[in-house]
N, CA, C and O atoms as a Tinker XYZ file with bonds, in Angstrom:
   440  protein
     1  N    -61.116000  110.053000  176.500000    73     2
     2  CA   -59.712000  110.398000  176.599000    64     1     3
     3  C    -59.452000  111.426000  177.703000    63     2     4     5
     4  O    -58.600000  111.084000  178.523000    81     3
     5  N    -59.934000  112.432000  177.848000    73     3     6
     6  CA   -59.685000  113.470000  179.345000    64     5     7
     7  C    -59.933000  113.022000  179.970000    63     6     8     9
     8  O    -59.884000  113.810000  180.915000    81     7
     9  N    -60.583000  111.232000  180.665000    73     7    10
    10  CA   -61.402000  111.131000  181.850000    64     9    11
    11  C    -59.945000  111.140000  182.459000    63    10    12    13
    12  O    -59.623000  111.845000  183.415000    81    11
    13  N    -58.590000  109.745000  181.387000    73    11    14
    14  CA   -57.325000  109.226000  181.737000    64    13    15
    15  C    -57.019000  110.754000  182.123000    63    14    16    17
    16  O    -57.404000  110.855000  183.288000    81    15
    17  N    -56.631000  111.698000  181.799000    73    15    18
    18  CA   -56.301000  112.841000  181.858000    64    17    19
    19  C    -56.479000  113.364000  183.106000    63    18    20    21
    20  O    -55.593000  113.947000  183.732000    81    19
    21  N    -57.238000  113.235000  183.368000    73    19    22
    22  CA   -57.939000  114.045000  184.828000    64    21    23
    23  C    -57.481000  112.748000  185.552000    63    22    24    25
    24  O    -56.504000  112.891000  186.288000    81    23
    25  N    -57.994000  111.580000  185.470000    73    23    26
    26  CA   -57.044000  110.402000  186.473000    64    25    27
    27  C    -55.952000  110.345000  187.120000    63    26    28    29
    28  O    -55.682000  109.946000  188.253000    81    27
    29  N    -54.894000  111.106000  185.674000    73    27    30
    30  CA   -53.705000  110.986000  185.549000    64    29    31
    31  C    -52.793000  112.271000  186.031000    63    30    32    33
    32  O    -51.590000  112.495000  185.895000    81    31
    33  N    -53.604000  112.847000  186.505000    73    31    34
    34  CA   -53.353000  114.666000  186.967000    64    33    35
    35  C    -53.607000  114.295000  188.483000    63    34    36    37
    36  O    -52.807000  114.680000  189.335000    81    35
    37  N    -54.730000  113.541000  188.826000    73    35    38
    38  CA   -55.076000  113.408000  189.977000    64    37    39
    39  C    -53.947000  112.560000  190.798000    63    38    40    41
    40  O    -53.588000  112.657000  191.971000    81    39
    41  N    -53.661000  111.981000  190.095000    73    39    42
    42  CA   -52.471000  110.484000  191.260000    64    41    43
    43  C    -51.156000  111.142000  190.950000    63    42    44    45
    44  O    -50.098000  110.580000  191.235000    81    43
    45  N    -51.210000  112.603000  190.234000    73    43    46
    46  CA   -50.152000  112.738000  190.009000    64    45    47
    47  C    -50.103000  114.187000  191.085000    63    46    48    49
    48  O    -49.038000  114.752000  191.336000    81    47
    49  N    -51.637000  114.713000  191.726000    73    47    50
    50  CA   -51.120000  115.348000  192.382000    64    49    51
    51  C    -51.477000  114.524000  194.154000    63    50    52    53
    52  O    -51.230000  114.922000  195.292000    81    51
    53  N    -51.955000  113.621000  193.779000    73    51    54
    54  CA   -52.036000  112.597000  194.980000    64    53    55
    55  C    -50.690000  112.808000  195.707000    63    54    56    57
    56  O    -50.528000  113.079000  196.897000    81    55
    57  N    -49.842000  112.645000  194.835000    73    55    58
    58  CA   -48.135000  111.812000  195.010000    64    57    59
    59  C    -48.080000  113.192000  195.549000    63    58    60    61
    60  O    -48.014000  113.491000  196.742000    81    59
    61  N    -48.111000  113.889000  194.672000    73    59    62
    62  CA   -47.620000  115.452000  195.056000    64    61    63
    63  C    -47.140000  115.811000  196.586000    63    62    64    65
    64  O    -46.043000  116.152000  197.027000    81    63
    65  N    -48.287000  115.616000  197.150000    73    63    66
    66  CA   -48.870000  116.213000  198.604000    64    65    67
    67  C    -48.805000  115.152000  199.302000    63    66    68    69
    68  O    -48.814000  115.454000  200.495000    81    67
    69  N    -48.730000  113.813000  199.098000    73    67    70
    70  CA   -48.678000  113.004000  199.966000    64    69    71
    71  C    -47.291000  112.975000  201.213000    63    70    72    73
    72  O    -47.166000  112.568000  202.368000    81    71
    73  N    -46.413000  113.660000  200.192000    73    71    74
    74  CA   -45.081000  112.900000  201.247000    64    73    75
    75  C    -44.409000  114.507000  200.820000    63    74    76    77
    76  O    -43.549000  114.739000  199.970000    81    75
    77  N    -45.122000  115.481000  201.720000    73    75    78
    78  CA   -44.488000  116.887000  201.539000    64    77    79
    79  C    -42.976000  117.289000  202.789000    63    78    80    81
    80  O    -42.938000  116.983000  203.980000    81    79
    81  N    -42.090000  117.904000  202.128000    73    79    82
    82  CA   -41.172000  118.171000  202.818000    64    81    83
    83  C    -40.109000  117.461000  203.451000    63    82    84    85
    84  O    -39.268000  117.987000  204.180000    81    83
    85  N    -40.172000  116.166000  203.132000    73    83    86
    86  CA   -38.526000  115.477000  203.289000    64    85    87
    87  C    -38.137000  114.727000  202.071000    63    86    88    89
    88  O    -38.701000  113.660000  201.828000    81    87
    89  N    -37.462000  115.073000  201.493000    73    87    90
    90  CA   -36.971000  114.464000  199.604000    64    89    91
    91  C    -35.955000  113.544000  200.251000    63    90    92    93
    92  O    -34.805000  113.825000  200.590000    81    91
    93  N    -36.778000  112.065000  200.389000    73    91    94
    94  CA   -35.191000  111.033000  201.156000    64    93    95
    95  C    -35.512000  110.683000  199.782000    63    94    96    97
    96  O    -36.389000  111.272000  199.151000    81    95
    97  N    -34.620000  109.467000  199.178000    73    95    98
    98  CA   -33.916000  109.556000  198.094000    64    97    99
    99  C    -35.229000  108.336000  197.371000    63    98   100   101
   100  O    -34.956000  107.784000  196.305000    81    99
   101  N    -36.591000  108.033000  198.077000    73    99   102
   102  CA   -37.355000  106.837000  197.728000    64   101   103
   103  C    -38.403000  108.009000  197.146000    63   102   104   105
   104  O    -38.984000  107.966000  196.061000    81   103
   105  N    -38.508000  109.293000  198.371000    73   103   106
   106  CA   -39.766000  110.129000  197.344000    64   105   107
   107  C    -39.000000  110.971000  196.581000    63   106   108   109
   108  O    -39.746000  111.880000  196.218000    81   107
   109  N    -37.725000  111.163000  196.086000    73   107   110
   110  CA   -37.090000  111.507000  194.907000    64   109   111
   111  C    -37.530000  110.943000  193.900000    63   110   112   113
   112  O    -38.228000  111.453000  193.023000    81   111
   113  N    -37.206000  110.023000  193.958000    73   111   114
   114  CA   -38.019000  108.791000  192.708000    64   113   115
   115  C    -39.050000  108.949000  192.678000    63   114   116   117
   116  O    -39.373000  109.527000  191.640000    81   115
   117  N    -39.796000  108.747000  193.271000    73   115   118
   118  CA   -41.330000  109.003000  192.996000    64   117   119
   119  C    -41.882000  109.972000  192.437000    63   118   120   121
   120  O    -42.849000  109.791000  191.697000    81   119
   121  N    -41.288000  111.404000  192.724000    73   119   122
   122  CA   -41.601000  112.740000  192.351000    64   121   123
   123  C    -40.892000  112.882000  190.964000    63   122   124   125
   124  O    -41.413000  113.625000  190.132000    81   123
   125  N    -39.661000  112.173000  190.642000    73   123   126
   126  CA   -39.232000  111.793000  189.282000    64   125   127
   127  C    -40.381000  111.087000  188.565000    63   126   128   129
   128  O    -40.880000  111.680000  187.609000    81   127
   129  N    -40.765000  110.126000  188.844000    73   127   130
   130  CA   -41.953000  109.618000  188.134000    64   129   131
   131  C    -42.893000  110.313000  187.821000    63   130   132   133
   132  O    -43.463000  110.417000  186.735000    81   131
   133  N    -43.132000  110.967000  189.091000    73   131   134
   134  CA   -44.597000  112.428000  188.880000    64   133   135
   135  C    -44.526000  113.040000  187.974000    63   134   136   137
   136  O    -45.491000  113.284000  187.249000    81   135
   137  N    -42.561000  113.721000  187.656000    73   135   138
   138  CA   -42.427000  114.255000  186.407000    64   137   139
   139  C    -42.861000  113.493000  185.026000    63   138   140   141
   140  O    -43.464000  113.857000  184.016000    81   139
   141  N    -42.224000  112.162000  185.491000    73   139   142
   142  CA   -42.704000  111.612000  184.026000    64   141   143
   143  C    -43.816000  110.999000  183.842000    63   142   144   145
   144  O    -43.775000  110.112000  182.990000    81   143
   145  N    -44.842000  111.186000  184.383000    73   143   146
   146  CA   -46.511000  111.022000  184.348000    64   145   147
   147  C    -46.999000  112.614000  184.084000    63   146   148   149
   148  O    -48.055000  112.495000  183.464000    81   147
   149  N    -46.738000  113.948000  184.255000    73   147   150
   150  CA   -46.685000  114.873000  183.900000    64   149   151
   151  C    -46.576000  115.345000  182.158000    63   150   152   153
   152  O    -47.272000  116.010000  181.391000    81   151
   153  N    -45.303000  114.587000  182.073000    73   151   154
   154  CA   -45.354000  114.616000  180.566000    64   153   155
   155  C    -46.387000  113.454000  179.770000    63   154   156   157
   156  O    -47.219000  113.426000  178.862000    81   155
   157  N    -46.030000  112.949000  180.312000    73   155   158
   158  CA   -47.583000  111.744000  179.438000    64   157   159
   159  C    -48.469000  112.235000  179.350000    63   158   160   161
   160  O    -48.948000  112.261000  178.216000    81   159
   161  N    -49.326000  113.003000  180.608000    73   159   162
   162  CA   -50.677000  113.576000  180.813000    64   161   163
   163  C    -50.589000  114.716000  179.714000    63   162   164   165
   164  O    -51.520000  114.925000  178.937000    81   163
   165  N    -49.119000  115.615000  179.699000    73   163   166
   166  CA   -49.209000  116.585000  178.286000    64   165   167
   167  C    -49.554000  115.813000  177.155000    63   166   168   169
   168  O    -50.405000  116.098000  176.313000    81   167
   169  N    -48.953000  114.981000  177.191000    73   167   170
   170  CA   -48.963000  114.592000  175.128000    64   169   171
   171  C    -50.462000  113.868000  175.414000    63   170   172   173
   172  O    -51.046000  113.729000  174.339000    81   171
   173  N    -51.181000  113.412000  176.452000    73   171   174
   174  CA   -52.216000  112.750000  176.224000    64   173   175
   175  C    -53.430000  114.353000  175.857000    63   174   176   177
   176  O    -54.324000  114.501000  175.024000    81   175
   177  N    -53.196000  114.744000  176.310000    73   175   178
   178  CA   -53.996000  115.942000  176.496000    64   177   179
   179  C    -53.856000  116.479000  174.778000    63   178   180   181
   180  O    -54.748000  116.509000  173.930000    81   179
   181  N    -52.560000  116.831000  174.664000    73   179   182
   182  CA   -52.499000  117.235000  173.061000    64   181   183
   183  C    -52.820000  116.895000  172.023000    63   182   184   185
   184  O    -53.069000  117.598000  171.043000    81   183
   185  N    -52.864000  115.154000  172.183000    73   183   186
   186  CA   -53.393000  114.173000  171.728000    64   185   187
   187  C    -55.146000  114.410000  171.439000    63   186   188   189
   188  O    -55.816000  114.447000  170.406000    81   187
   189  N    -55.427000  114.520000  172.667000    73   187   190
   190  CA   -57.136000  114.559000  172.951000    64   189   191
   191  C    -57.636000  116.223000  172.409000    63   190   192   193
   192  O    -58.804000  116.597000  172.304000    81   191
   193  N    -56.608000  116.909000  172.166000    73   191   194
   194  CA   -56.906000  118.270000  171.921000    64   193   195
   195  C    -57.345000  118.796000  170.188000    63   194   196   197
   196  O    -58.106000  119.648000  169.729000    81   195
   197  N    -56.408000  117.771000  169.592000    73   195   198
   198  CA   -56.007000  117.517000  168.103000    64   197   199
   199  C    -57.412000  116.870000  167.740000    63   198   200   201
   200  O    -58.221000  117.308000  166.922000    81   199
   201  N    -57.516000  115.833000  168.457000    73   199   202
   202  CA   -59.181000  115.214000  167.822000    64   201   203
   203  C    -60.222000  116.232000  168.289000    63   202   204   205
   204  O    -61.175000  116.680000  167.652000    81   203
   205  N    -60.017000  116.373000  168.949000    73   203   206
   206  CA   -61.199000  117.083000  169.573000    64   205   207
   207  C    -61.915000  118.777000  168.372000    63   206   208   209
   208  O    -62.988000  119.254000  168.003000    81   207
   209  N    -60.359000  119.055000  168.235000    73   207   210
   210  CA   -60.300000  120.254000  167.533000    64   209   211
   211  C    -61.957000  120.118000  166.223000    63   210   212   213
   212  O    -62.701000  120.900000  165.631000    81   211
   213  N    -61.828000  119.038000  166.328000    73   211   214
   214  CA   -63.012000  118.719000  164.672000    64   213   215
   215  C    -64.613000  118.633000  165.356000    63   214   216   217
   216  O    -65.615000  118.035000  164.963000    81   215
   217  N    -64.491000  119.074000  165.959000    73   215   218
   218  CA   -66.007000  118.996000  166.483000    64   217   219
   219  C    -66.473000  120.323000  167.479000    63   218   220   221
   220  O    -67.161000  120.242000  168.496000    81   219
   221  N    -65.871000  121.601000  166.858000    73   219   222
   222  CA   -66.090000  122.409000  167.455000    64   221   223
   223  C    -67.472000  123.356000  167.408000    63   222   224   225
   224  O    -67.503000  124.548000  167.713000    81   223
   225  N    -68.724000  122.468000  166.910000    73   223   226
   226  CA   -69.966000  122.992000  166.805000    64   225   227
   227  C    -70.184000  122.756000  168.160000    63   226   228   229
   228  O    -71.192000  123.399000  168.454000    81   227
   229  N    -69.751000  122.155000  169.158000    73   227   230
   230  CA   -70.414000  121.653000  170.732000    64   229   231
   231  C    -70.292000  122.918000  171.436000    63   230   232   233
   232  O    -69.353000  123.708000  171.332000    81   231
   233  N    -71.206000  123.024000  172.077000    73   231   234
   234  CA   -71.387000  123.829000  173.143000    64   233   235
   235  C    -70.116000  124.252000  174.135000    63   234   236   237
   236  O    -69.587000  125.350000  174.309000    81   235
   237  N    -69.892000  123.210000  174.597000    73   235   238
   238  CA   -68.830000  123.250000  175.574000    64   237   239
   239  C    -67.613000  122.315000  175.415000    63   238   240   241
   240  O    -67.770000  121.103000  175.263000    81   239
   241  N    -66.359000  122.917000  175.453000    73   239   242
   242  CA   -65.803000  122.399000  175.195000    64   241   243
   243  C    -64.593000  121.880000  176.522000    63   242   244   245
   244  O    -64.619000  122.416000  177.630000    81   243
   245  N    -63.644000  120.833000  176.178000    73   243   246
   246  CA   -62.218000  121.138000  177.346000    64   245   247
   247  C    -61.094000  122.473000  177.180000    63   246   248   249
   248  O    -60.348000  122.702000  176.227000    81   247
   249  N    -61.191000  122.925000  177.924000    73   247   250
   250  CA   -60.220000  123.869000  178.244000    64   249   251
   251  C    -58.556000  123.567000  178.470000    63   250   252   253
   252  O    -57.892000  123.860000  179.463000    81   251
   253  N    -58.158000  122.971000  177.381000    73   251   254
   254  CA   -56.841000  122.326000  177.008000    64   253   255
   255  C    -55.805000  123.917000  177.944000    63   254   256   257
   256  O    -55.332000  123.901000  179.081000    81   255
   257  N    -55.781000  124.738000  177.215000    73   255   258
   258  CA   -54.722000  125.731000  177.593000    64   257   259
   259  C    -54.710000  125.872000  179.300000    63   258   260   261
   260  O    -53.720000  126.302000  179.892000    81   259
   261  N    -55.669000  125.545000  179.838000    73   259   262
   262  CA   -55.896000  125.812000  180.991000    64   261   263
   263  C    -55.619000  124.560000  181.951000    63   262   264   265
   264  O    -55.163000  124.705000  183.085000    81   263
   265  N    -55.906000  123.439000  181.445000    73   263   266
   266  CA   -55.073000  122.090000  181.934000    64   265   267
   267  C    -53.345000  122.422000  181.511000    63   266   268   269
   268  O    -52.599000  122.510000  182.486000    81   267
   269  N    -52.832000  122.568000  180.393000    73   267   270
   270  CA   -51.560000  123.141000  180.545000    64   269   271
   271  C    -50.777000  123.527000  181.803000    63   270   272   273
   272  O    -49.914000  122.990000  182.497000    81   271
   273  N    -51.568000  124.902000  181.801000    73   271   274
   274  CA   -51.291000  126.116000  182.889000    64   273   275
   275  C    -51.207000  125.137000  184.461000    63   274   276   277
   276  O    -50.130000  124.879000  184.998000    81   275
   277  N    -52.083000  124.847000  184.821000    73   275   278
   278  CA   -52.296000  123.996000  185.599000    64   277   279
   279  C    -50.794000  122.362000  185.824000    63   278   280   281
   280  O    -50.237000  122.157000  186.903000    81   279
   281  N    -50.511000  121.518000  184.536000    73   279   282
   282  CA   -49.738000  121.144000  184.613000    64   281   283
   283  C    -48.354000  121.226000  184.913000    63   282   284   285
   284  O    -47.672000  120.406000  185.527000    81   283
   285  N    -47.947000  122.533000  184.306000    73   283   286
   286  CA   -46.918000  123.248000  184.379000    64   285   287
   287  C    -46.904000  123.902000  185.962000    63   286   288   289
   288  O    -45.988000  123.602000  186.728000    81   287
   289  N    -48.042000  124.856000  186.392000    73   287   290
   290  CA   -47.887000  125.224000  188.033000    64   289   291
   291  C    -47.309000  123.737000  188.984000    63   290   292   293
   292  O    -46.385000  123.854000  189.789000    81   291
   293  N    -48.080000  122.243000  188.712000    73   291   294
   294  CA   -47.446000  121.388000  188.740000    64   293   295
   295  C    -45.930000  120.798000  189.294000    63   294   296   297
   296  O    -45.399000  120.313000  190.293000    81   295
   297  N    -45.625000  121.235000  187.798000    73   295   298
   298  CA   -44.591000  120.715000  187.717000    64   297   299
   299  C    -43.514000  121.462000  188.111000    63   298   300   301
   300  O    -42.483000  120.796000  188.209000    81   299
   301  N    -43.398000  122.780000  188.405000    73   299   302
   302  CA   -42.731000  124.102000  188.643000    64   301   303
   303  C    -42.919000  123.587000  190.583000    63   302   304   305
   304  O    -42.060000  123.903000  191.405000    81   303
   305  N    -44.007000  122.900000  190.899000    73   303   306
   306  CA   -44.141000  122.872000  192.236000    64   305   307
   307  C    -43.313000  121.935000  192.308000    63   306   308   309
   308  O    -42.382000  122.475000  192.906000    81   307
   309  N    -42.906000  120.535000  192.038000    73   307   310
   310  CA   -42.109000  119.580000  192.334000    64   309   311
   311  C    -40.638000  120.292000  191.896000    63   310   312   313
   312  O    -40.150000  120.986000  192.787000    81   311
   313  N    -40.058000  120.228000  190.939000    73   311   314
   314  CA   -39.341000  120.781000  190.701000    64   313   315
   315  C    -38.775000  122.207000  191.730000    63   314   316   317
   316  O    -37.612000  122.388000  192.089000    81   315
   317  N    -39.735000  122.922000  191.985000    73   315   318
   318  CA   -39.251000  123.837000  193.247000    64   317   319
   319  C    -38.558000  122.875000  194.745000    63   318   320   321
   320  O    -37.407000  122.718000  195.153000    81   319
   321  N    -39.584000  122.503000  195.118000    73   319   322
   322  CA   -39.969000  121.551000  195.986000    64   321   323
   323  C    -37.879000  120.438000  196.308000    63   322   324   325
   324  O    -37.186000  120.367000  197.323000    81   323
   325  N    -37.668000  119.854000  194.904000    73   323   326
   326  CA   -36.729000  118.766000  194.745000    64   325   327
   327  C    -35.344000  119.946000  194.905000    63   326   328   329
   328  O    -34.388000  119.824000  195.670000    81   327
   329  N    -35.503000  120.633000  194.311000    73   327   330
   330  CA   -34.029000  121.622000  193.663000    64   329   331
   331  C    -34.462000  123.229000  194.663000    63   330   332   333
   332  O    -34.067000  124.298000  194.197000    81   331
   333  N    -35.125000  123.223000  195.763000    73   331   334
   334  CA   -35.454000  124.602000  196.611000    64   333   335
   335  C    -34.097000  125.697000  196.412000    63   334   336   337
   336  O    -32.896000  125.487000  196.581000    81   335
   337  N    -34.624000  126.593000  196.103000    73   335   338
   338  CA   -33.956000  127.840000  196.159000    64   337   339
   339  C    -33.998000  128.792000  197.229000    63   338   340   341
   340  O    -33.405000  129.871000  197.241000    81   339
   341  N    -34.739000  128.323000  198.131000    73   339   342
   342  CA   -34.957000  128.537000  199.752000    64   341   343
   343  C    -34.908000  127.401000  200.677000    63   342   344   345
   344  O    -34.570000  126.219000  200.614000    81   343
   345  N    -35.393000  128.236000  201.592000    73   343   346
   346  CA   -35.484000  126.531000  203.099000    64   345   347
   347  C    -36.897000  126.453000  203.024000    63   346   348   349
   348  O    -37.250000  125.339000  203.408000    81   347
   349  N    -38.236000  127.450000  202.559000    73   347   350
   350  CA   -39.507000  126.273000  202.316000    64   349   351
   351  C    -39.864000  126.644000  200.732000    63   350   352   353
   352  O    -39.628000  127.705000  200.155000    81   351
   353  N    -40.468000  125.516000  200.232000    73   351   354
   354  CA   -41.024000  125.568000  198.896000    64   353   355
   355  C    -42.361000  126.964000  199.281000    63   354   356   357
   356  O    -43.029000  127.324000  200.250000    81   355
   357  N    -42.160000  127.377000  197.790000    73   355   358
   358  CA   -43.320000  128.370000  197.447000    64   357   359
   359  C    -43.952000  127.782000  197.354000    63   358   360   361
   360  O    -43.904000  126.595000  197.030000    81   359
   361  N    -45.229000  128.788000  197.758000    73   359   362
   362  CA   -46.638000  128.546000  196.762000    64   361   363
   363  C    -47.116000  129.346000  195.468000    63   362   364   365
   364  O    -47.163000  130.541000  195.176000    81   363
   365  N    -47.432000  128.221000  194.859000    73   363   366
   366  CA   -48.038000  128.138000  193.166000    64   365   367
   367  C    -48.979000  128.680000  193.162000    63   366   368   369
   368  O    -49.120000  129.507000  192.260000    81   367
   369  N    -49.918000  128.526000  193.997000    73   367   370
   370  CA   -51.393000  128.477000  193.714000    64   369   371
   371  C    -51.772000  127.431000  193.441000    63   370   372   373
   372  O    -50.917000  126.623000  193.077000    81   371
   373  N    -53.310000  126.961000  193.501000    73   371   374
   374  CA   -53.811000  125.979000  193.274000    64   373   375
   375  C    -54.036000  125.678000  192.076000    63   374   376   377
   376  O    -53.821000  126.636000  191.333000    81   375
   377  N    -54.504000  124.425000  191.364000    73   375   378
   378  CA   -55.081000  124.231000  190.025000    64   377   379
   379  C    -56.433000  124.895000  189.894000    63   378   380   381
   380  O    -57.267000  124.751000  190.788000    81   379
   381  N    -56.638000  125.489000  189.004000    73   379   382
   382  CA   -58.388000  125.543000  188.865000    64   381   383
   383  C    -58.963000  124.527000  188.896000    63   382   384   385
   384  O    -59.813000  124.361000  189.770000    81   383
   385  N    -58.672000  123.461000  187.903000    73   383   386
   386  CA   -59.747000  122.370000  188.077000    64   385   387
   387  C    -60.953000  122.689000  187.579000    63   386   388   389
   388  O    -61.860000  121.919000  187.896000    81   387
   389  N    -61.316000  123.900000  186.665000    73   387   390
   390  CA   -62.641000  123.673000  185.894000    64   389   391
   391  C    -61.959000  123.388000  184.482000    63   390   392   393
   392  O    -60.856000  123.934000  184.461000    81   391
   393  N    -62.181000  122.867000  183.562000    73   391   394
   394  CA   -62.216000  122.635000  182.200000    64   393   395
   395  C    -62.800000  123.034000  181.646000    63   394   396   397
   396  O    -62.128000  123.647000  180.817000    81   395
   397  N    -64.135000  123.199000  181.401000    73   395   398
   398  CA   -65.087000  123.032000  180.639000    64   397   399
   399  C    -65.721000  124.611000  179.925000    63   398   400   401
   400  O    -66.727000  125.220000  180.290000    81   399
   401  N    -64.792000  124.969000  178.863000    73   399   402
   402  CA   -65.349000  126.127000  178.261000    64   401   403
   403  C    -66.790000  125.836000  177.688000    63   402   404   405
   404  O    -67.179000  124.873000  177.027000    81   403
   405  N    -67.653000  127.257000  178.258000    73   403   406
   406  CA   -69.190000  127.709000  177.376000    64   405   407
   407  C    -68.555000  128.361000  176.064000    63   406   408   409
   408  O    -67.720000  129.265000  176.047000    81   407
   409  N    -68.932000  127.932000  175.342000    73   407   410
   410  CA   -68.589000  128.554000  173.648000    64   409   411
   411  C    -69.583000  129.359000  173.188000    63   410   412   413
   412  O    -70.615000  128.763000  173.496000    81   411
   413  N    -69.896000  130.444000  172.585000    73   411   414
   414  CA   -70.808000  131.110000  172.276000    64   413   415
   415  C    -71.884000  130.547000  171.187000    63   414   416   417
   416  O    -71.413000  130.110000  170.137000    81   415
   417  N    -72.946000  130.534000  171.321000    73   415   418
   418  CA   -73.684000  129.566000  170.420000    64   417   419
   419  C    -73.701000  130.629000  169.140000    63   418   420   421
   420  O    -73.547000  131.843000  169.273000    81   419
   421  N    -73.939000  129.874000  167.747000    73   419   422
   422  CA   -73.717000  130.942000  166.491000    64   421   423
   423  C    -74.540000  131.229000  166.011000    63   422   424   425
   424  O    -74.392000  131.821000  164.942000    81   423
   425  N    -76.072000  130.943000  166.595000    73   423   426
   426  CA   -77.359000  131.104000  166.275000    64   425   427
   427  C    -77.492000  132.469000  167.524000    63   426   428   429
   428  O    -77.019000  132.242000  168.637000    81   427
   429  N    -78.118000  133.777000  167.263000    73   427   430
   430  CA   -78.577000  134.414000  167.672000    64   429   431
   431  C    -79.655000  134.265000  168.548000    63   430   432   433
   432  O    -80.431000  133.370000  168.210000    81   431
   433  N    -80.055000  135.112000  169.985000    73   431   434
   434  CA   -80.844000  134.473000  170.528000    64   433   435
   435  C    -81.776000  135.775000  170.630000    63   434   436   437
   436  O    -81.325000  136.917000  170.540000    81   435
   437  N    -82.871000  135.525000  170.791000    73   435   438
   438  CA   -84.255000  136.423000  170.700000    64   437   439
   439  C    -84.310000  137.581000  171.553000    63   438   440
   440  O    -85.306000  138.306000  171.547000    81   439
């Protein structure tokens, strides 16, 4: 389930960056779509977060709150980007792009 996730983050920041700085009314739409592949990738994620929750003896886990954070910088970027409150879009910052929390093991170590 996170692989779609990460797929689905990726073509969604593909779109992102592909066609930066002229909103004619074809990459409006598109970046509308981005939004609504944005929200899918949330509920898929929340989705994958809920199961996941039951198997928290693993070592390492996904870093759900942090794909969030990441979605949302996102989406705050298009949304800037479509509706500018200046003449150039800010910068967000980048995504992290790591996931993968180390969990503390519950066995003591020597």
């Amino acid at each position: 389930m996170p692989t779609n996730v990460f797929r689905c983050l990726l073509l969604s920041l593909a779109i992102v960056d592909s066609g930066s700085y002229a909103a004619s009314g074809h990459e409006q739409d598109q970046l509308g779509l981005v939004q609504q592949q944005l929200d899918v990738i949330e509920r898929l994620a929340a989705k994958a977060e809920r199961s996941g929750s039951a198997h928290s003896n693993e070592r390492y886990r996904f870093d759900y709150p942090r794909l969030a954070e990441d979605i949302q910088r996102i989406r705050l970027g298009v949304r800037s980007y479509l509706f500018p409150t200046r003449a150039q879009p800010r910068d967000l910052g980048e995504p992290v792009g790591d996931y993968r929390l180390d969990t503390a093991s519950t066995e003591s170590s020597p």
